[in-house]
C-alpha positions in Angstrom: 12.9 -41.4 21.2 10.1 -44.3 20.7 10.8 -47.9 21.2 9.1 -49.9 18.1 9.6 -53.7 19.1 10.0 -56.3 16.0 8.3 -59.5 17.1 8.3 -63.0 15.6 5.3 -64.3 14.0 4.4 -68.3 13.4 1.5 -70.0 12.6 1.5 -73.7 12.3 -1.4 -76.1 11.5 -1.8 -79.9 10.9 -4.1 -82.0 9.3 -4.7 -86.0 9.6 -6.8 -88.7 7.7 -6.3 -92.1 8.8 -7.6 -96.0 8.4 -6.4 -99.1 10.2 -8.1 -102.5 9.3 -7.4 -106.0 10.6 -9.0 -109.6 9.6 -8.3 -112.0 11.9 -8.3 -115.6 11.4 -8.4 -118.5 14.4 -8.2 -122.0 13.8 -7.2 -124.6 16.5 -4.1 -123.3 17.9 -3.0 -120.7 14.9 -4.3 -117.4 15.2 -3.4 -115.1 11.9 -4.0 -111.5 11.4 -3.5 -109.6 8.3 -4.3 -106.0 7.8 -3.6 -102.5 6.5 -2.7 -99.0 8.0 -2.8 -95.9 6.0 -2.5 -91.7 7.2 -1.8 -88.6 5.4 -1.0 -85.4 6.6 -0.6 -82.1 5.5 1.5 -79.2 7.2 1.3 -75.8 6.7 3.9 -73.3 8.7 4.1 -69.7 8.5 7.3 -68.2 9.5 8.0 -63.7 9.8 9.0 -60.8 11.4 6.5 -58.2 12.5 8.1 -55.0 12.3 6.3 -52.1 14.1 9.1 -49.2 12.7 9.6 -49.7 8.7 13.2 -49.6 9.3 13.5 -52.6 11.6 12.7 -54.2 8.4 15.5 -53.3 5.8 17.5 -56.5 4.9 14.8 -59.2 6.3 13.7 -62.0 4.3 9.7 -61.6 3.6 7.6 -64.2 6.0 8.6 -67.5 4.9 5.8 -70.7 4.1 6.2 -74.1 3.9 2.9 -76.7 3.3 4.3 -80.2 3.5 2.4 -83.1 2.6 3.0 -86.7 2.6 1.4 -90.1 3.3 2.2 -93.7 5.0 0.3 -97.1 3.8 1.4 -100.3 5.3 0.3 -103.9 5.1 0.9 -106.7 7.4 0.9 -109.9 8.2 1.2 -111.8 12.0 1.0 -115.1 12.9 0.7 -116.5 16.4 0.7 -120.1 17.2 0.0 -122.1 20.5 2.9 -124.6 19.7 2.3 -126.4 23.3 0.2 -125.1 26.5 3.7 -123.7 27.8 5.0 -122.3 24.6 3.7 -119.4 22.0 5.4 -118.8 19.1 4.9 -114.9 16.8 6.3 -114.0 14.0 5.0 -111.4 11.3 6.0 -108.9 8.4 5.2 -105.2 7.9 5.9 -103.8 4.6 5.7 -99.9 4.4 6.1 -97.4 2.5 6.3 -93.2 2.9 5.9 -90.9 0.4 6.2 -87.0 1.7 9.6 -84.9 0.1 10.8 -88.4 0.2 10.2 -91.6 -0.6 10.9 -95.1 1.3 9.9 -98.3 1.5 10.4 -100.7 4.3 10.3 -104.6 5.3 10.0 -104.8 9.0 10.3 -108.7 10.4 9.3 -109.3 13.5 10.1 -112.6 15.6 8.9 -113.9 19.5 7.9 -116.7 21.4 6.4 -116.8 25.1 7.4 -119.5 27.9 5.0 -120.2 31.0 6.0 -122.3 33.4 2.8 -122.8 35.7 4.0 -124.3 38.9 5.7 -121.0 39.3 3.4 -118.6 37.8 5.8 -116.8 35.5 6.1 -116.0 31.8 9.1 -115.1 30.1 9.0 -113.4 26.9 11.6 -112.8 24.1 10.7 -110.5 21.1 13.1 -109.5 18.1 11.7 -106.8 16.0 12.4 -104.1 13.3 10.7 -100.9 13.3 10.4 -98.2 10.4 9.8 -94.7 11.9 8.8 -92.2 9.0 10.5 -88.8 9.0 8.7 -85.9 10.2 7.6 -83.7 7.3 9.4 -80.1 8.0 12.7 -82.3 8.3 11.9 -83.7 4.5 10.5 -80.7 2.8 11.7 -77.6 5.0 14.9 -75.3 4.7 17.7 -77.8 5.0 16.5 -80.2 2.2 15.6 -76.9 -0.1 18.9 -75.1 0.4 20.6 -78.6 -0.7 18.5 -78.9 -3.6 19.9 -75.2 -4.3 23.5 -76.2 -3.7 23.2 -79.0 -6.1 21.5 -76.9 -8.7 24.1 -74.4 -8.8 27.1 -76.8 -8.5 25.4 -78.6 -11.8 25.5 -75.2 -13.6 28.4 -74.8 -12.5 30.7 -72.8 -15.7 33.5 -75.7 -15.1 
């Protein structure tokens, strides 16, 4: 008797695009920055089952492929001001938004200030901010989003 070993097969590939773009803006003691960020990406993943017998193969789902796509674009705005020679003040806004098997916008504020005290060399520094993190794409457009998609499909034809 022969041994015919099934392996798994994947086959994954990214690709990026990208700009980032900042004018900044200095005047006395204000210093303000305003800018834009933009990627896209597209996935592709190939998923299968290499059968090297015919009859390791009965009952298995042909290779399966998913191409995600999607996109960020942000703007923002920051402004930094020397309030004293001891004291720096920040604050800013991001606005974002994703677009990739979902959709999402997102306001991000973010807040600091910095304190030197000279006789003793130190800087203490506060910060208060709030991040968006986009979703990876498989997690968006891959097998658990689809098969929900499916459920909700069938519960809306549902004969009841």
């Amino acid at each position: 008797m022969q041994d015919f070993p099934s392996s798994a097969t994947e086959d994954r590939n990214s690709k990026y695009e990208g700009v980032q773009a900042t004018l900044s803006w200095i005047k006395n003691r204000s210093n303000l920055r305003v800018g834009l960020y933009g990627f896209s990406q597209q996935d592709g993943q190939l998923f299968g089952l290499l059968c090297h017998d015919p009859s390791q193969c009965e009952n298995v789902d042909p290779p399966e492929s998913h191409s995600p796509d999607g996109g960020l674009a942000a703007v923002y705005a920051e402004e930094q001001l020397k309030a004293t020679s001891w004291l720096t003040l920040n604050a800013g806004l991001r606005q974002t938004h994703f677009s990739g098997g979902v959709v999402e916008n997102a306001s991000s504020p973010r807040v600091g200030a910095s304190l030197r005290i000279p006789k003793l060399h130190w800087v203490f520094r506060a910060f208060y901010g709030h991040f968006y993190q986009a979703p990876p794409l498989l997690t968006v457009s891959g097998p658990a989003p689809r098969s929900r998609q499916q459920s909700e499909s069938e519960l809306h034809s549902a004969p009841w």
